[in-house]
Backbone as CSV, one residue per row, in Angstrom:
resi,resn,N_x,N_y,N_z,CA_x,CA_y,CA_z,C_x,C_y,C_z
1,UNK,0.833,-1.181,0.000,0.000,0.000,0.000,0.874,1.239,0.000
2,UNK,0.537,2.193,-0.462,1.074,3.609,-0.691,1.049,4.395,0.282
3,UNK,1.870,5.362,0.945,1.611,5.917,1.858,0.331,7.493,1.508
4,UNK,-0.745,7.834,1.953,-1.682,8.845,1.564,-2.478,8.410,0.994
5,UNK,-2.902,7.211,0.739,-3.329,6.000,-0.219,-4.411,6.097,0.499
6,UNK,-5.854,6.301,-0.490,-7.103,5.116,0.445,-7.802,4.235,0.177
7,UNK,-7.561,3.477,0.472,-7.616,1.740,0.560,-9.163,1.426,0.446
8,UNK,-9.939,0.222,0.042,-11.368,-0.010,0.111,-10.787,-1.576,0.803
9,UNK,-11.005,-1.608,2.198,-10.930,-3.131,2.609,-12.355,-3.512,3.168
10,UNK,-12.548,-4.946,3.146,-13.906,-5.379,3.628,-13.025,-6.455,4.448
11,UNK,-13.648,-6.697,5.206,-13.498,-7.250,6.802,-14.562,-8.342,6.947
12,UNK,-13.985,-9.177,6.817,-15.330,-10.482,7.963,-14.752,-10.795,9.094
13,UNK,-15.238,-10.072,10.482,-15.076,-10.316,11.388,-14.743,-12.261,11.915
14,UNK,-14.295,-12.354,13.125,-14.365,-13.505,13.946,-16.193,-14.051,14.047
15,UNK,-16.684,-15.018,13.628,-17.653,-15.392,14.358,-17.673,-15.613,15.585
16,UNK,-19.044,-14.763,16.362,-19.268,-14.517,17.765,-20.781,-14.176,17.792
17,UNK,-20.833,-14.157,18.894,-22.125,-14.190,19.290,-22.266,-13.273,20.769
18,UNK,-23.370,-12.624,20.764,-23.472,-11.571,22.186,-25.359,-11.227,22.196
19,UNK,-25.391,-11.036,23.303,-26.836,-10.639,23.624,-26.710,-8.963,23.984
20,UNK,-27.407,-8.180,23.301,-27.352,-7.100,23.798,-28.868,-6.457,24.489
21,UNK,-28.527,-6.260,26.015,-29.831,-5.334,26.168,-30.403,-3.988,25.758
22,UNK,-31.483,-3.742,26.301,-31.415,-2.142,25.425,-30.760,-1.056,26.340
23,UNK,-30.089,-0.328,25.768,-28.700,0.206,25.998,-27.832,0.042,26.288
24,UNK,-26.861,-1.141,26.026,-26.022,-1.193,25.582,-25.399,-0.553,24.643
25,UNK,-23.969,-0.735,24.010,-23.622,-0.343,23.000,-22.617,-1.413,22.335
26,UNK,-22.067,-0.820,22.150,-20.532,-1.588,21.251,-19.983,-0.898,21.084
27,UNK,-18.317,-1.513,21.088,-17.165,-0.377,20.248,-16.485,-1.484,18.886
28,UNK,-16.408,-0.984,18.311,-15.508,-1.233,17.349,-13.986,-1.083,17.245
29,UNK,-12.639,-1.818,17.121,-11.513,-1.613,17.238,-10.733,-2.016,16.235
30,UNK,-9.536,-0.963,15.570,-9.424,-1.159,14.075,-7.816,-1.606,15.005
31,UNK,-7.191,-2.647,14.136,-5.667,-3.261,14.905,-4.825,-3.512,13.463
32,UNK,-4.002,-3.449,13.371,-3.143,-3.866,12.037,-3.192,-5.379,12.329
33,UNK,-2.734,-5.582,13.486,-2.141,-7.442,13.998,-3.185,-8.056,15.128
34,UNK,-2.978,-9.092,15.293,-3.830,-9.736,16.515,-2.726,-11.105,17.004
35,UNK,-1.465,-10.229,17.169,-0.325,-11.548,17.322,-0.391,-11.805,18.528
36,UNK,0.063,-12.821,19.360,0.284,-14.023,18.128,-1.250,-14.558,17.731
37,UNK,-2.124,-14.523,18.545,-3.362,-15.371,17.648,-2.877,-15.675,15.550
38,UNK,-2.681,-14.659,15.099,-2.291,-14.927,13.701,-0.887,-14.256,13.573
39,UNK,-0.208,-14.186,12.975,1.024,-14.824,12.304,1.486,-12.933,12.104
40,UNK,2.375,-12.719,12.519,3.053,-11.288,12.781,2.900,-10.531,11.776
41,UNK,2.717,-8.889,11.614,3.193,-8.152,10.067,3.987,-7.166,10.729
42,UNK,5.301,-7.053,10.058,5.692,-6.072,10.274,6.035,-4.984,9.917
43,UNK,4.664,-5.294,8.888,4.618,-3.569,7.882,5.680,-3.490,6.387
44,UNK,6.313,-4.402,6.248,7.645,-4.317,5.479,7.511,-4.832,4.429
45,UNK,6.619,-5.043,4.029,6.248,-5.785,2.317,7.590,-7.136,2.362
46,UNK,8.290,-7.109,3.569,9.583,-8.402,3.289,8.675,-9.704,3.774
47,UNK,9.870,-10.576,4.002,9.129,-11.947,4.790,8.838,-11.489,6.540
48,UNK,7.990,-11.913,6.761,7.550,-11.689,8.037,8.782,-12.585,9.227
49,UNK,8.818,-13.922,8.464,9.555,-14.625,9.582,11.226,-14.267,9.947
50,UNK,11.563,-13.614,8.849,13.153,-13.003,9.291,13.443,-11.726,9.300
51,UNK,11.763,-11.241,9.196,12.850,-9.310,9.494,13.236,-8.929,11.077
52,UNK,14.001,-8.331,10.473,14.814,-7.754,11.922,13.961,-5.964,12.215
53,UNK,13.037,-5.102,11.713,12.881,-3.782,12.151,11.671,-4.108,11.271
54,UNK,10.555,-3.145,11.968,9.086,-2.766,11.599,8.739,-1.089,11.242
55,UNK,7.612,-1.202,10.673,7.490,-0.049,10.364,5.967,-0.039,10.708
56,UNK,5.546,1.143,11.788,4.463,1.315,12.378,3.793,1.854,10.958
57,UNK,2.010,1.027,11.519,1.115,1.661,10.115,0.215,2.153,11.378
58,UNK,0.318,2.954,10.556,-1.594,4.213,10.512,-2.600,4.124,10.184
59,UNK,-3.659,3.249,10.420,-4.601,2.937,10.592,-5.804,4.455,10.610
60,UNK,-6.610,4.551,9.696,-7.934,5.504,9.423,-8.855,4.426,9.204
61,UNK,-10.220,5.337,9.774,-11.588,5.042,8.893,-12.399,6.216,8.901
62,UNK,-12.483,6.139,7.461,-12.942,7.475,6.972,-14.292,7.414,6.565
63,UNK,-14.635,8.063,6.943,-16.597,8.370,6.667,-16.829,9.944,6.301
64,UNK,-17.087,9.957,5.693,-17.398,11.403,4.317,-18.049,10.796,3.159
65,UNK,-18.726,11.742,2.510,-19.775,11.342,1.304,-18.765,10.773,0.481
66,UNK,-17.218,10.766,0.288,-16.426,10.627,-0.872,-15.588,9.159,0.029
67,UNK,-15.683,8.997,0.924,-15.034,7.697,1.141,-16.141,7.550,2.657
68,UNK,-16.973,6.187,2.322,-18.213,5.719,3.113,-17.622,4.926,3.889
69,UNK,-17.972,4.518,5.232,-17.855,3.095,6.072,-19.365,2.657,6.074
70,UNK,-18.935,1.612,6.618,-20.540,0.989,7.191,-19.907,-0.288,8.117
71,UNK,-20.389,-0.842,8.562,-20.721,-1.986,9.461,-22.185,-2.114,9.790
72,UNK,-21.744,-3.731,9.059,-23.464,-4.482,9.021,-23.596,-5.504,10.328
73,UNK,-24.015,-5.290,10.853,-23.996,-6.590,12.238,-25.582,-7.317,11.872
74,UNK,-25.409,-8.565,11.965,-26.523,-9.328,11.255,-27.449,-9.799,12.749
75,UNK,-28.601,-9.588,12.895,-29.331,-10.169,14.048,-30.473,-10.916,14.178
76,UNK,-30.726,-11.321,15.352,-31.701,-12.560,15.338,-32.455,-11.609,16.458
77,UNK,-33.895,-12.127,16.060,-34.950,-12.089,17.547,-35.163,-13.085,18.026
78,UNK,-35.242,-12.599,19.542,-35.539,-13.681,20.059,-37.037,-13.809,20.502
């Protein structure tokens, strides 16, 4: 990826499951990595398993008429 670059990624979350009462909320949390659960990045377009130095990414989500988010959370009644 380019640095100033904006990206269109789609995301399928972890399957999970939660009961929410009324008022509750949720947060949402944007992470580059989830190590170790999955397998390291260290930003470097190199091999992951022998670099020696990382390069921190910057993470946005942008919501404006010219670049949209959304999150769909799918639900059941009970």
């Amino acid at each position: 990826m380019e640095k100033d670059k904006v990206y269109k990624v789609d995301l399928t979350p972890l399957s999970t499951s939660n009961y929410f009462k009324k008022g509750h909320r949720i947060r949402i949390e944007i992470s580059s990595s989830n190590f170790p659960r999955f397998a390291r990045n260290l930003n470097t377009g190199g091999n992951n398993y022998d670099e020696k130095e990382s390069v921190i990414a910057h993470n946005n989500v942008h919501h404006s008429s010219k670049y949209t988010s959304q999150i769909k959370l799918p639900m059941i009644s009970n």
